[in-house]
C-alpha positions as CSV (number, residue, x, y, z in Angstrom):
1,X,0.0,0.0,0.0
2,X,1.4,3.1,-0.6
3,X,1.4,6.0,1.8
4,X,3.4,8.3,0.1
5,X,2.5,11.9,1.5
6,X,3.2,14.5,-1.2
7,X,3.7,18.7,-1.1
8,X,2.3,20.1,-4.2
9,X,3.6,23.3,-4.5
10,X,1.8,26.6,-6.4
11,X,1.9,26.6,-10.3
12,X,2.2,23.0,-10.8
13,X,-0.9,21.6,-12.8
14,X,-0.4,20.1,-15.8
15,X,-3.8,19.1,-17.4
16,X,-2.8,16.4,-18.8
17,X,-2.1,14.4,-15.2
18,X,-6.1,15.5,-14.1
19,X,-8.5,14.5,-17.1
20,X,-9.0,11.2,-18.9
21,X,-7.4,12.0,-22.9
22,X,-10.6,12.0,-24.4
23,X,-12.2,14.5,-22.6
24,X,-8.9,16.5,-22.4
25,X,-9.3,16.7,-26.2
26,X,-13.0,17.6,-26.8
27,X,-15.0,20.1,-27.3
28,X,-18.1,21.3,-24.9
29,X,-21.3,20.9,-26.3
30,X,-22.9,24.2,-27.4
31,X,-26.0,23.7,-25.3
32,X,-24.3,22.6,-22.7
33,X,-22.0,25.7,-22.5
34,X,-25.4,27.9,-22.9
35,X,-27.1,25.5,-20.1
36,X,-23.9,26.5,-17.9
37,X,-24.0,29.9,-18.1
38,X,-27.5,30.4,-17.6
39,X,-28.5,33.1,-15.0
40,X,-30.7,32.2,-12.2
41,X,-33.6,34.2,-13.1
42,X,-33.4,32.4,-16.9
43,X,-33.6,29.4,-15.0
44,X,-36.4,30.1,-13.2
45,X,-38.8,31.8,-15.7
46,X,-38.1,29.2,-18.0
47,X,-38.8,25.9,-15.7
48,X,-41.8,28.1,-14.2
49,X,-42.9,28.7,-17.5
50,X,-43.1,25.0,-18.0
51,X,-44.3,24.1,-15.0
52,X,-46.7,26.7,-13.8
53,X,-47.8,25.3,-11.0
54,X,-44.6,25.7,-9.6
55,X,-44.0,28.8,-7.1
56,X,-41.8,31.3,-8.8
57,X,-40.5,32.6,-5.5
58,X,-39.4,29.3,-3.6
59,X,-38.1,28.5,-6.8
60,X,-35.7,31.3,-6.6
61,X,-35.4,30.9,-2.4
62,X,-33.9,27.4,-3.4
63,X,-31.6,28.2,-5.8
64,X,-30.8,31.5,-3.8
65,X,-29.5,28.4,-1.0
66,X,-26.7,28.5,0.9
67,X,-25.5,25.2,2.5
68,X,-24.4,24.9,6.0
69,X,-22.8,21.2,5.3
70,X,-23.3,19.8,2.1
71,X,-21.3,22.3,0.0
72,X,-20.3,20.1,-2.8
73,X,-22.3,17.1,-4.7
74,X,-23.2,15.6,-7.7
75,X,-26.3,13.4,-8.4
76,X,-26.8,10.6,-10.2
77,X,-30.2,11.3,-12.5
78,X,-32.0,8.7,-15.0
79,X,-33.9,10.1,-17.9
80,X,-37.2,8.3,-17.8
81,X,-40.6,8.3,-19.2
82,X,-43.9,6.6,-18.7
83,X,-46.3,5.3,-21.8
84,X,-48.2,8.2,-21.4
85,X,-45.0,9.9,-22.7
86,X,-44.6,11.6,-18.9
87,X,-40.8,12.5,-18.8
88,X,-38.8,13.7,-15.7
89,X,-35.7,13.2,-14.3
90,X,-34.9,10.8,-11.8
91,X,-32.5,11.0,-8.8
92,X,-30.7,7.7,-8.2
93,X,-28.4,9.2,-5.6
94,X,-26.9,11.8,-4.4
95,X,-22.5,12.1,-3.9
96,X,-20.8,13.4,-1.0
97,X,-17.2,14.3,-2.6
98,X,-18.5,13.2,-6.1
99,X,-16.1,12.5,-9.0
100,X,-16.8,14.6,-12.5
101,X,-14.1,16.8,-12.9
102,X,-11.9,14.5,-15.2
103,X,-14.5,13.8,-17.3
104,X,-15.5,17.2,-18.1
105,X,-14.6,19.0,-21.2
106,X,-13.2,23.0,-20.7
107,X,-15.5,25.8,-20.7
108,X,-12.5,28.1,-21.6
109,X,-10.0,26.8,-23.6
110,X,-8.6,30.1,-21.8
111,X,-9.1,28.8,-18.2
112,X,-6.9,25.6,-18.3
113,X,-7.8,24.8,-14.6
114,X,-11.5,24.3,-15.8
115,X,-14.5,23.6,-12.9
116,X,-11.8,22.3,-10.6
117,X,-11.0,25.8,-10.1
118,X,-14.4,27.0,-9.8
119,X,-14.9,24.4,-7.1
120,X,-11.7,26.0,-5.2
121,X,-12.9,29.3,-6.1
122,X,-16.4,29.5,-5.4
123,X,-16.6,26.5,-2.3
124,X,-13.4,25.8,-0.5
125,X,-11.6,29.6,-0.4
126,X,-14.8,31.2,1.2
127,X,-15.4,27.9,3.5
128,X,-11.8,29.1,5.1
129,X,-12.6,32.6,5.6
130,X,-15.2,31.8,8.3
131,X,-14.7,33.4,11.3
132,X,-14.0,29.9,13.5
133,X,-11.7,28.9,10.1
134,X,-9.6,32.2,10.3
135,X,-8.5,31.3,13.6
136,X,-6.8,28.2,13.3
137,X,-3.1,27.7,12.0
138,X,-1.6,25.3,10.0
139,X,-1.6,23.4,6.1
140,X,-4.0,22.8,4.1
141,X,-4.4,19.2,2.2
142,X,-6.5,17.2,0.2
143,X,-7.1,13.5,1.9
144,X,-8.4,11.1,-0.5
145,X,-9.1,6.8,-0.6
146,X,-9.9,7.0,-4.6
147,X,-9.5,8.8,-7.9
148,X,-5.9,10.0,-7.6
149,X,-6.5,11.9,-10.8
150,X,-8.9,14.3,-9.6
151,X,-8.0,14.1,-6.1
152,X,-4.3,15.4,-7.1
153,X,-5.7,17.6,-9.5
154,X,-7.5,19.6,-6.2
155,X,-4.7,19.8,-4.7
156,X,-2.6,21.5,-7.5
157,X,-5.6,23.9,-8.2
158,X,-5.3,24.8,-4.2
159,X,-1.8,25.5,-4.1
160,X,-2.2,27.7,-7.2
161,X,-5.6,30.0,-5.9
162,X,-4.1,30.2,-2.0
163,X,-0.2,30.3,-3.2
164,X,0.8,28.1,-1.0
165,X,2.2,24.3,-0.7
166,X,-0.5,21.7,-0.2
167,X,-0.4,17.9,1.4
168,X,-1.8,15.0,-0.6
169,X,-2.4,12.6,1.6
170,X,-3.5,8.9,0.6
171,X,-5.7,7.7,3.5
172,X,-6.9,4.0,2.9
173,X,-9.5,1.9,5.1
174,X,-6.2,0.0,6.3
175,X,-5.1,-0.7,10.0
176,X,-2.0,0.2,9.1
177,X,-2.7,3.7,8.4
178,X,-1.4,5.7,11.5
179,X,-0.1,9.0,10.0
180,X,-3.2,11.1,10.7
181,X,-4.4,11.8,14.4
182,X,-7.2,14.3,16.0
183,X,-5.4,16.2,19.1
184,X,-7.8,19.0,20.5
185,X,-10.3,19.0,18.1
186,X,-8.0,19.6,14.9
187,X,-6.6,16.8,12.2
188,X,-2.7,16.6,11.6
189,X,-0.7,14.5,9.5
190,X,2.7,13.2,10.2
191,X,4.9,14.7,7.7
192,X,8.7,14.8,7.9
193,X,8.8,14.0,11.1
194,X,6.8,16.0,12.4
195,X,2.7,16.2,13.4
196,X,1.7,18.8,11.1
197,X,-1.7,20.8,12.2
198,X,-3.9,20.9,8.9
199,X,-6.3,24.7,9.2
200,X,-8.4,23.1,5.8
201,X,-9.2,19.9,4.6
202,X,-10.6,19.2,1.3
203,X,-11.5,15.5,1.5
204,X,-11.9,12.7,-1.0
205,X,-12.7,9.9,1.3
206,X,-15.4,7.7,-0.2
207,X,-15.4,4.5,1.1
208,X,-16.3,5.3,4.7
209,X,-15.0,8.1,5.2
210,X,-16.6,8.0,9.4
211,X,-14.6,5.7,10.5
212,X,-11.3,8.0,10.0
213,X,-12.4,11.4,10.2
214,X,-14.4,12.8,13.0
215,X,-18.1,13.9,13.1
216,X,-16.3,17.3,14.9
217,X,-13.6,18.9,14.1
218,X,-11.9,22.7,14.5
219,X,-10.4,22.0,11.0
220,X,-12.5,22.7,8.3
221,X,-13.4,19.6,6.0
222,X,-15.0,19.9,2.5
223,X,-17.1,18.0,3.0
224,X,-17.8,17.1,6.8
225,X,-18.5,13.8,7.5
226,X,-21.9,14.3,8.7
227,X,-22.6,15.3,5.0
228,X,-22.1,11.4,4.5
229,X,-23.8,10.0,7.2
230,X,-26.9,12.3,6.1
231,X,-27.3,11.3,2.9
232,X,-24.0,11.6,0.9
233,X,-22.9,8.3,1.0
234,X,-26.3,7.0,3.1
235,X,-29.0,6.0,0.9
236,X,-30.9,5.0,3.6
237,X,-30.8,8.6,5.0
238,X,-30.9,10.0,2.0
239,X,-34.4,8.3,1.4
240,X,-35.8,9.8,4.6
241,X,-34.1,13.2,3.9
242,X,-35.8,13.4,0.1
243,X,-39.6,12.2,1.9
244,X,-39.0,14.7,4.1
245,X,-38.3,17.5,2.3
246,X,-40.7,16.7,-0.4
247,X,-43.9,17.1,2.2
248,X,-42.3,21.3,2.9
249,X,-42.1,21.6,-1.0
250,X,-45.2,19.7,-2.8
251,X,-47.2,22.9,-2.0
252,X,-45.0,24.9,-4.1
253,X,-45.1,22.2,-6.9
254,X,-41.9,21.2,-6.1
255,X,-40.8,17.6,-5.7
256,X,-37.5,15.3,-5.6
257,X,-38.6,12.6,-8.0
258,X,-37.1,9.0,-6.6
259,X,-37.9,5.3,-7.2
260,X,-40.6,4.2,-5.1
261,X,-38.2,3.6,-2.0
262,X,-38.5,0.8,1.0
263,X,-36.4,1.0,3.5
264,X,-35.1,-0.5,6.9
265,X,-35.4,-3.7,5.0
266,X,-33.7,-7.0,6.5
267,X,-32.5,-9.4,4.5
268,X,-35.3,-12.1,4.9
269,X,-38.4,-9.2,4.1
270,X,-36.2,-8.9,0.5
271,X,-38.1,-11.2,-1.4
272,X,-41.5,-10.0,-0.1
273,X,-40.9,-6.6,-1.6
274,X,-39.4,-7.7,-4.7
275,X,-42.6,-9.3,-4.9
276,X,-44.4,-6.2,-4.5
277,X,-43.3,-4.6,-6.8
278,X,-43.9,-7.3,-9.6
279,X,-40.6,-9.3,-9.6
280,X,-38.1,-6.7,-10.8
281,X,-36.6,-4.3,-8.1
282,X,-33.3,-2.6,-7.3
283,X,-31.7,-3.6,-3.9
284,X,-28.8,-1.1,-2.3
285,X,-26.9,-1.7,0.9
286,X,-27.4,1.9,1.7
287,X,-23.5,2.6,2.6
288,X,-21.8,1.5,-0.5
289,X,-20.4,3.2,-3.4
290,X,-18.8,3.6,-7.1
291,X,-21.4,0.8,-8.1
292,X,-20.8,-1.6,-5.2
293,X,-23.2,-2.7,-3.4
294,X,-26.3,-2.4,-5.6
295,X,-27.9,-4.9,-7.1
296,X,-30.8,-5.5,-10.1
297,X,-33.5,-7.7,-9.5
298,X,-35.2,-8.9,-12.6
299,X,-36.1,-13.0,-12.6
300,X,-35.9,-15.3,-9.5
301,X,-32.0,-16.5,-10.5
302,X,-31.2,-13.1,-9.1
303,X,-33.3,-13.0,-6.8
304,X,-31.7,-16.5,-5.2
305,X,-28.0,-15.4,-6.3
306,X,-28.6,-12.2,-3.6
307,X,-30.5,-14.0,-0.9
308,X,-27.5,-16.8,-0.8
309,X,-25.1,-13.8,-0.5
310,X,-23.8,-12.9,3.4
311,X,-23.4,-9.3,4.2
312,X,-21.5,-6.8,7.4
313,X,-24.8,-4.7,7.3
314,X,-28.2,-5.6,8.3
315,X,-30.4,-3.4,7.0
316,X,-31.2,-2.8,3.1
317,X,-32.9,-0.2,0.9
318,X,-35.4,-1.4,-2.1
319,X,-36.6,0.6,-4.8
320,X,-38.1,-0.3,-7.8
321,X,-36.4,-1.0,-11.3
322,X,-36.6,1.5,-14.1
323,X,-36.1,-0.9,-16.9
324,X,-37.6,-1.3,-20.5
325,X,-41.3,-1.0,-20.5
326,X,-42.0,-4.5,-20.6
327,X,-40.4,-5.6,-17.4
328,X,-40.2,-2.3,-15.4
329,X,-41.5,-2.3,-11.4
330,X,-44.9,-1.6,-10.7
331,X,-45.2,1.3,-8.4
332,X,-48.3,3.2,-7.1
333,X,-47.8,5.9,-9.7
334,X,-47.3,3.8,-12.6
335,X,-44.3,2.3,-14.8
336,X,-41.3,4.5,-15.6
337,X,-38.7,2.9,-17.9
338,X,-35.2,4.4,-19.4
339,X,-35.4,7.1,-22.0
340,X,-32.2,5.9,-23.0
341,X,-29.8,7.0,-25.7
342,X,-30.4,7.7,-29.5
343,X,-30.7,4.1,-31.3
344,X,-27.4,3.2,-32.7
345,X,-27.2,1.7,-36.1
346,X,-27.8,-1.4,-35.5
347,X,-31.0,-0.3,-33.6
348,X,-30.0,-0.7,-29.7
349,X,-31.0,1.6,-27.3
350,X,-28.3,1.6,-24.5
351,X,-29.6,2.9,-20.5
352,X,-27.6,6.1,-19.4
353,X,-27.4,7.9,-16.2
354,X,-26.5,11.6,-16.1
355,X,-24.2,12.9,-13.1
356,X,-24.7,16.8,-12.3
357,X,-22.0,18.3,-9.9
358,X,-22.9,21.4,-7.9
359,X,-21.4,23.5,-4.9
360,X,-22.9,25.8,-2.6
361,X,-21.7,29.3,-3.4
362,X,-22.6,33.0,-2.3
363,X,-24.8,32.9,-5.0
364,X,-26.5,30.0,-3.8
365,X,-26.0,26.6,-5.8
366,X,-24.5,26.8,-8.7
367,X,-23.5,23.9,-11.8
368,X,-19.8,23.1,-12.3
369,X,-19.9,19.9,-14.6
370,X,-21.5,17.5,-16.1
371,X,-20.9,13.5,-17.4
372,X,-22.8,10.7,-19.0
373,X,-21.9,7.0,-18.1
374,X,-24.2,4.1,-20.3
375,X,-24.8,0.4,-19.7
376,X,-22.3,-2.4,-20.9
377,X,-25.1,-4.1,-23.4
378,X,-28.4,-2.8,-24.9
379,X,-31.6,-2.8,-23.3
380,X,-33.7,-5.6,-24.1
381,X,-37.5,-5.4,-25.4
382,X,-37.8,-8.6,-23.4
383,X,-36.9,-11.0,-20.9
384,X,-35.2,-14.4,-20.2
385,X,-34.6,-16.2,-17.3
386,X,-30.8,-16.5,-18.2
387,X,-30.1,-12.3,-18.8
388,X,-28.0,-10.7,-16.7
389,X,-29.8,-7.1,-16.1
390,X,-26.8,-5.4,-14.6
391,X,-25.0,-5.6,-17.4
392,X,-28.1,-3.7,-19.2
393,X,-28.8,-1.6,-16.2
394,X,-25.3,-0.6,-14.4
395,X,-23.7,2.3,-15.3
396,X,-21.4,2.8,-12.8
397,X,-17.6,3.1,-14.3
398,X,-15.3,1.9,-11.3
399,X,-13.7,-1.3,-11.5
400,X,-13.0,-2.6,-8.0
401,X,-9.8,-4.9,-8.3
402,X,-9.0,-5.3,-4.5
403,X,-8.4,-3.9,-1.3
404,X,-8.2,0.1,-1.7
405,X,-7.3,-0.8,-5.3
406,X,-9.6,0.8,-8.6
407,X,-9.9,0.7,-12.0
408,X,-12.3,2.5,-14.7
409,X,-14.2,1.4,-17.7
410,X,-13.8,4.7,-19.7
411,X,-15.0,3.3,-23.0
412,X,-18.5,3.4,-21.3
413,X,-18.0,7.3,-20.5
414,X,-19.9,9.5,-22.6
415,X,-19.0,13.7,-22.4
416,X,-20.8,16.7,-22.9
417,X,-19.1,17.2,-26.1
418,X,-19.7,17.8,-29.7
419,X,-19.9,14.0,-30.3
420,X,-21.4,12.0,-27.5
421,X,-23.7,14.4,-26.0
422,X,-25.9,13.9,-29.4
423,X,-26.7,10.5,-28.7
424,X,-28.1,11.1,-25.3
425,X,-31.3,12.2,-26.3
426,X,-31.2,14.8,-24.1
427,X,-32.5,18.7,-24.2
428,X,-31.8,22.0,-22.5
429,X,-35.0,21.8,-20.9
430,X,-33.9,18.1,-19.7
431,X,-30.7,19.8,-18.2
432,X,-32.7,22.1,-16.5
433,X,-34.9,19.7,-14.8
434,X,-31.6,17.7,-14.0
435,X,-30.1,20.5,-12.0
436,X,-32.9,21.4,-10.1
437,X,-33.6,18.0,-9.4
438,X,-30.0,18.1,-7.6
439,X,-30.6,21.0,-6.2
440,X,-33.4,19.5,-4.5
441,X,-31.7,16.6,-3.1
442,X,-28.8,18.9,-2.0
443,X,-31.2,21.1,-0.1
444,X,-32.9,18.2,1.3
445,X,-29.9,16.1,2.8
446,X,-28.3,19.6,3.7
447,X,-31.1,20.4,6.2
448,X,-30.9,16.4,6.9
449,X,-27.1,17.4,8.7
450,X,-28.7,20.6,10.7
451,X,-31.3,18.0,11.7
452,X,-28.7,15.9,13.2
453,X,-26.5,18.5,15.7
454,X,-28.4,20.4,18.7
455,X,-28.1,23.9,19.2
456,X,-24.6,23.4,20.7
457,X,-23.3,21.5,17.4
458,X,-23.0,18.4,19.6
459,X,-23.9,15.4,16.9
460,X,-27.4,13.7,18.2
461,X,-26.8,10.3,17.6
462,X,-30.1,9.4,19.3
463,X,-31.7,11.1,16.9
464,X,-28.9,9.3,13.7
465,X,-29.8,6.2,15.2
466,X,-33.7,6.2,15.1
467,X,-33.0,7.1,11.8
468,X,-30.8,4.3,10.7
469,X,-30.4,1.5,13.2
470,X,-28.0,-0.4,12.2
471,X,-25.6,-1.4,14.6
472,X,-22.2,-2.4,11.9
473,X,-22.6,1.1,10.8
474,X,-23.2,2.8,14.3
475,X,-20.2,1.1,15.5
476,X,-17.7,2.3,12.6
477,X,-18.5,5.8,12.9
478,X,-15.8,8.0,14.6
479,X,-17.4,10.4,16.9
């Protein structure tokens, strides 16, 4: 394992080293560039205009929002429809410390730095002028798990907007990793030979990331753990966080769109609710990540291979399947199946997800870039009992090839460029409806973290555990 701590000094980035070659090379979509540079107020009229029973003002309140936790995210959204020809945009997930940046062609061929500045820029700079962050002393450093590529990349873009050196620091889910300690409330890393106090933290820790960093800390972390506990990396909480938050915006028209969502689920109700919901469902151990952990129901083969499966965690989430028409999940508001891209040639229709990455700003939350990930095979008009519907329905890129150890399937990857995003089938109006659908679910698990400290900013893990009782997770997390 290596545990090589690096300083990355000011006016070091090379672009090359920080974004995969193809999307190095492209060229941003023309709508895409319009969708980015949109105002607020063009957002709003025109989605109000659409949707006019939406509420013009919250609209703008929303947007207008400034995060107290969640500062950074990126959703995962599906582009479904119903046979009524109904089409909206629905939110898989929602990323703490989401990845995005590599795949993202420049706005600027000008601005060589691209959205990973406007990240530093707009999010982490302000986040350590706060009054309790101006106090403290010491480095800043990016702490990552995953994703060295965009993780380093943060760190060079640091160095170059505060002029000063920057730690990376690799910090795996491994016993052996004893070079970063908590002493009176504030992270430091030992760096030659020497505990070095850390003032800023810009985090990359993704496979969970609570039980290495704490709930509390006088060092400022973008983001904070609770952001991942609450929804980031929690689907559980996440769940409750969106059903909550819809019931304060449904009067205003407003509404996070989701799978029809079960959870607090043990292993033994599973079948009962695949059932329900007509044979084909998605089930998600709510704490996984990078497209581990989740797994496509669609014939009782699956359905067997799961339940013979042994799992750490003890409770599950189950949502139903967007799939092709034919063999989608039956929910109380109907069947929803994949958009999907623009028939090839050969006429297949391939599933896509689309993954939106936001910040919170002092304009409220703003876009920063966008990606498009599609399935390994075609969608099928119909079933057999011997298909394998993840390879239809996963679009997740990462590769896991061992302990702390990752690869990426980037021939899947599909950019907001002059090539690919035509085949998406996708409009400015769908882009629109994206964002604000992460918006949303921003908002919502943002106010999910406020829920969960008291008035004193002590974390109330009575209240966390009500919420998610699951005692393999309550016993990881680093208080």
């Amino acid at each position: 394992m290596n545990y090589e701590i690096k300083l990355v000094s000011p006016d070091s980035f090379s672009g090359e080293n920080h974004w995969y070659p193809k999307a190095l090379n492209a060229t941003i979509h023309p709508m895409v560039s319009f969708f980015l540079n949109l105002s607020k107020d063009r957002i709003v009229n025109r989605y109000c205009h659409l949707h006019p029973m939406v509420n013009r003002d919250k609209l703008h309140e929303i947007l207008t929002y400034q995060c107290k936790y969640f500062l950074w995210s990126g959703a995962d959204l599906i582009n479904a429809t119903s046979a009524t020809g109904k089409r909206q945009m629905v939110v898989i997930e929602n990323n703490s410390c989401p990845s995005g940046q590599k795949s993202m062609p420049l706005l600027d061929d000008s601005k060589e730095e691209g959205s990973y500045q406007l990240l530093i820029e707009r999010t982490f700079k302000p986040m350590l002028k706060s009054r309790s962050a101006a106090k403290l002393k010491g480095r800043l450093a990016v702490i990552y798990d995953k994703n060295h590529m965009e993780a380093s990349g943060y760190a060079h873009v640091i160095a170059d907007v505060m002029n000063e050196p920057v730690l990376e620091v690799p910090f795996f889910d491994a016993p052996d990793a004893q070079y970063i300690r908590v002493t009176d409330g504030v992270i430091e890393v030992f760096f030659e030979n020497e505990w070095v106090p850390l003032r800023g933290v810009f985090r990359y820790l993704t496979q969970k990331p609570w039980n290495r960093l704490p709930l509390a800390s006088k060092t400022k972390i973008l983001n904070p753990i609770v952001a991942c506990l609450a929804g980031g990396r929690n689907k559980m909480v996440a769940a409750k966080a969106y059903d909550i938050y819809n019931t304060e915006i449904r009067p205003f028209g407003l509404n996070i769109n989701t799978p029809e969502t079960i959870w607090d689920v043990t292993k033994t109700e599973i079948p009962l609710w695949v059932q329900k919901m007509g044979g084909q469902a998605v089930i998600k151990i709510p704490y996984s990540n990078a497209g581990q952990g989740v797994f496509t129901i669609i014939n009782d083969q699956e359905l067997e291979d799961f339940m013979a499966m042994e799992f750490e965690y003890k409770r599950f989430v189950v949502q139903s399947l967007i799939g092709n028409y034919a063999w989608s999940s039956v929910t109380r508001t109907g069947k929803f199946y994949h958009v999907g891209t623009i028939p090839s040639k050969s006429g297949d229709t391939f599933v896509i997800d689309v993954r939106i990455m936001v910040s919170s700003t002092e304009q409220g939350i703003r876009p920063l870039c966008m990606y498009s990930r599609r399935a390994l095979k075609p969608l099928a008009d119909t079933l057999d009992q011997g298909q394998d519907s993840w390879s239809m329905l996963g679009t997740n890129l990462s590769i896991k090839e061992g302990a702390n150890q990752w690869s990426s399937d980037t021939n899947r990857l599909m950019l907001m460029d002059r090539r690919d995003f035509n085949k998406l089938g996708m409009g400015l109006d769908d882009l629109l409806e994206a964002y604000i659908q992460t918006v949303l679910s921003t908002v919502a698990i943002d106010k999910m973290c406020q829920n969960l400290f008291n008035s004193k900013g002590k974390f109330r893990m009575r209240l966390f555990r009500s919420l998610n009782n699951d005692e393999t997770l309550l016993n990881e997390i680093m208080i």
